[in-house]
N, C-alpha and C positions, 0 to 999 in steps of 0.2 A: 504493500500500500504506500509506502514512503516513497519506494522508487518514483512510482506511478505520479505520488503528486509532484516531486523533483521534475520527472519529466513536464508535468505541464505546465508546471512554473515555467520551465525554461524556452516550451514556445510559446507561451504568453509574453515572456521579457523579448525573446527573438522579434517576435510581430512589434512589437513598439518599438525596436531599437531601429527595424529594417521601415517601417514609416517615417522614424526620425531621421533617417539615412542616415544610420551611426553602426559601427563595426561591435563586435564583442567589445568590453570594456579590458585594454593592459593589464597584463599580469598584478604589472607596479597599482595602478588601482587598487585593482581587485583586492589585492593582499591589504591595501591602506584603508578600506573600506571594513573589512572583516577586522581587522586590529581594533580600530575604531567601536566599532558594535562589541568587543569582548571587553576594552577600556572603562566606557559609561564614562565617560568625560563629565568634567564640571564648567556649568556655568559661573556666573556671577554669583555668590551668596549676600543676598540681604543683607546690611547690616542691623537687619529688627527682628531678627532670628537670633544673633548670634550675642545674645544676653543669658546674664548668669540665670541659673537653672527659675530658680523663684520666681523673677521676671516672665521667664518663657510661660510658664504655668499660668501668670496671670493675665498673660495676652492671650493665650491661646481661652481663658475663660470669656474675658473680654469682648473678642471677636465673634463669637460664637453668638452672646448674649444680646452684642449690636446686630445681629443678622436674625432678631428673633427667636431663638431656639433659649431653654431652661437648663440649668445644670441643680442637681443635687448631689451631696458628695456623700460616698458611703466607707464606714473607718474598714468593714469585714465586708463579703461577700456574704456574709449571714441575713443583713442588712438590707439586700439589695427587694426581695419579695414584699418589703414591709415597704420601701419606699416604690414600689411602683402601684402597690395598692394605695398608697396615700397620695401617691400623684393625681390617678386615676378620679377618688374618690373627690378632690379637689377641684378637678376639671367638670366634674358632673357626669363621668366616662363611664358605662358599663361596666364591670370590673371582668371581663372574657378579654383574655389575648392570646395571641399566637407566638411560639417561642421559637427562635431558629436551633436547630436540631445540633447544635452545636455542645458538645461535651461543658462549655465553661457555665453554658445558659442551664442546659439540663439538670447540669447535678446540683443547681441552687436550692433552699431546702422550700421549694414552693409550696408542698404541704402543710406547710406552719401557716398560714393562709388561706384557710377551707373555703373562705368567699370569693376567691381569686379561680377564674374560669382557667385553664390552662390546655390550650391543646401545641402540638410542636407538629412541625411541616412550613412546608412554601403558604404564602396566602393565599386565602380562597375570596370571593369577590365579597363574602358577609363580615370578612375580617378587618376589625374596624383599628386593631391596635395590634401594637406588633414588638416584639421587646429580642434584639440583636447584640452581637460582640462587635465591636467598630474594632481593626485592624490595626491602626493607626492613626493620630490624628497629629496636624498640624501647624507651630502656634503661632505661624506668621498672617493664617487668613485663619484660622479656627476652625479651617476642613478638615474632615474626618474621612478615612478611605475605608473600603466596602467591598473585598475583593468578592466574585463570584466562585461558588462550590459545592461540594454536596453538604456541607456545615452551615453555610450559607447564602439562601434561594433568593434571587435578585426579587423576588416579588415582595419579599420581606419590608424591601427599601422604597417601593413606589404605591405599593395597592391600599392600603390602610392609611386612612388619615391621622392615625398617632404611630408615631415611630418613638418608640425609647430602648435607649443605646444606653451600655453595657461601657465603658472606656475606664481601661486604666490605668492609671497617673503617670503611669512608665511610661507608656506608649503614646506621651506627646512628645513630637520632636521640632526643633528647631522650622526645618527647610521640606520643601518638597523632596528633596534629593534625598535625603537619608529615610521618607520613606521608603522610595525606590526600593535602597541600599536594604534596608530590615527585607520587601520581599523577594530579591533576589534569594538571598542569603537563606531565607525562614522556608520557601516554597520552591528550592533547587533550582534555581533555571541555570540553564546550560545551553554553554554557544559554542558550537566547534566548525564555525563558518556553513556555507549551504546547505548541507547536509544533516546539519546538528537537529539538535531536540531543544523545545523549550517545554517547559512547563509551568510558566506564567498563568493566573488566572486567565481563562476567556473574557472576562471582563472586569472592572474595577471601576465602582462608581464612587464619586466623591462628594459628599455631600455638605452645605454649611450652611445649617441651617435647614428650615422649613422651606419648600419649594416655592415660588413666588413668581410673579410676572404685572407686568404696569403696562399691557399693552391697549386698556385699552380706558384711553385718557390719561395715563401715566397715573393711573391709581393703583397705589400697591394692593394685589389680590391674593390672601398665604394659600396655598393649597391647589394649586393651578393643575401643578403636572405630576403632585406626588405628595406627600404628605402634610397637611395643614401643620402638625403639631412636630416640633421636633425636641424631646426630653433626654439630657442625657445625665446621666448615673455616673458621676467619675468616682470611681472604684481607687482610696489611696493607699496604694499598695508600696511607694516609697517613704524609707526613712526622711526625716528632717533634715 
């Protein structure tokens, strides 16, 4: 199957090259092209990322908090079932949600909460709330990444008007880039030029904040194209 798809990449790239009336690409390229993609080069870093730990933390709350979205902070993961029932219960929320199938989400002691509706899976269209692990988040704009997998179903992130997110205090970082860096690193991906394997997410969405759009009159509208409510739960799991 690999072969197969190698092949058709390479008369798809042929047909474009032989339109552009352009030959194979030089060796000398080719090899500076593939170094390149194994490198991850850096850009410019911010200098509003690159503040001592404390600061990052409190921008990245910040950011988040000017973009609409709630944070409550939880000291255990004991903690977490009681605050998403008190969110809920605050909002005026049905207390039913759907839990991403994820080992961190699942083993929380949700039974201590006998009023707390819990099913786990992707969303289904009646599913109004939805409570996920965020992956990463970061404290230059207060986006939080969202890889897609069988742990967790992108539907988790758009279909329900309440999203509440799982984030722990570790896994804010500075810069875009050392996302990246965490999932290269965390989800193996691997590049051994053409032919290589990756294993990158299919998808990665990034969210900050509740969804929103001003198109029409330039009036801000939350909930346009995915989640009206966005709650997130920082989990602090680092020392002082």
């Amino acid at each position: 199957m690999a072969g197969a798809e190698t092949d058709a990449r390479s008369r798809m790239l042929g047909r474009i090259r032989r339109g552009l009336k352009r030959g194979p690409l030089p060796e000398s390229v080719a090899s500076g092209l593939t170094e390149r993609l194994k490198s991850h080069p850096r850009n410019l870093i911010p200098a509003r990322s690159r503040i001592p730990r404390a600061e990052q933390l409190a921008l990245w709350k910040a950011n988040i908090v000017k973009e609409h979205g709630t944070v409550a902070e939880a000291a255990s993961e004991a903690e977490i079932p009681g605050l998403v029932a008190d969110y809920l219960a605050s909002q005026n929320i049905p207390p039913v949600v759907r839990i991403a199938p994820d080992p961190s989400i699942a083993a929380l002691p949700w039974g201590e909460r006998p009023l707390l509706s819990v099913a786990v899976g992707r969303a289904e269209a009646q599913d109004t709330v939805s409570v996920t692990p965020c992956f990463a988040a970061v404290a230059e704009t207060g986006t939080m990444f969202f890889p897609s997998g069988p742990h967790h179903p992108t539907t988790l992130n758009i279909m329900p008007e309440t999203q509440i997110v799982v984030l722990r205090q570790s896994r804010i970082v500075g810069a875009y880039e050392e996302v990246w860096d965490l999932l290269r690193r965390e989800q193996g991906s691997v590049w051994d030029g053409p032919t290589g394997t990756r294993f990158m997410p299919r998808n990665v969405m990034l969210v900050t904040g509740p969804s929103r759009t001003a198109d029409i009159e330039q009036t801000i509208e939350l909930g346009a194209h995915g989640p009206r409510r966005v709650h997130v739960i920082l989990l602090k799991d680092e020392q002082p």
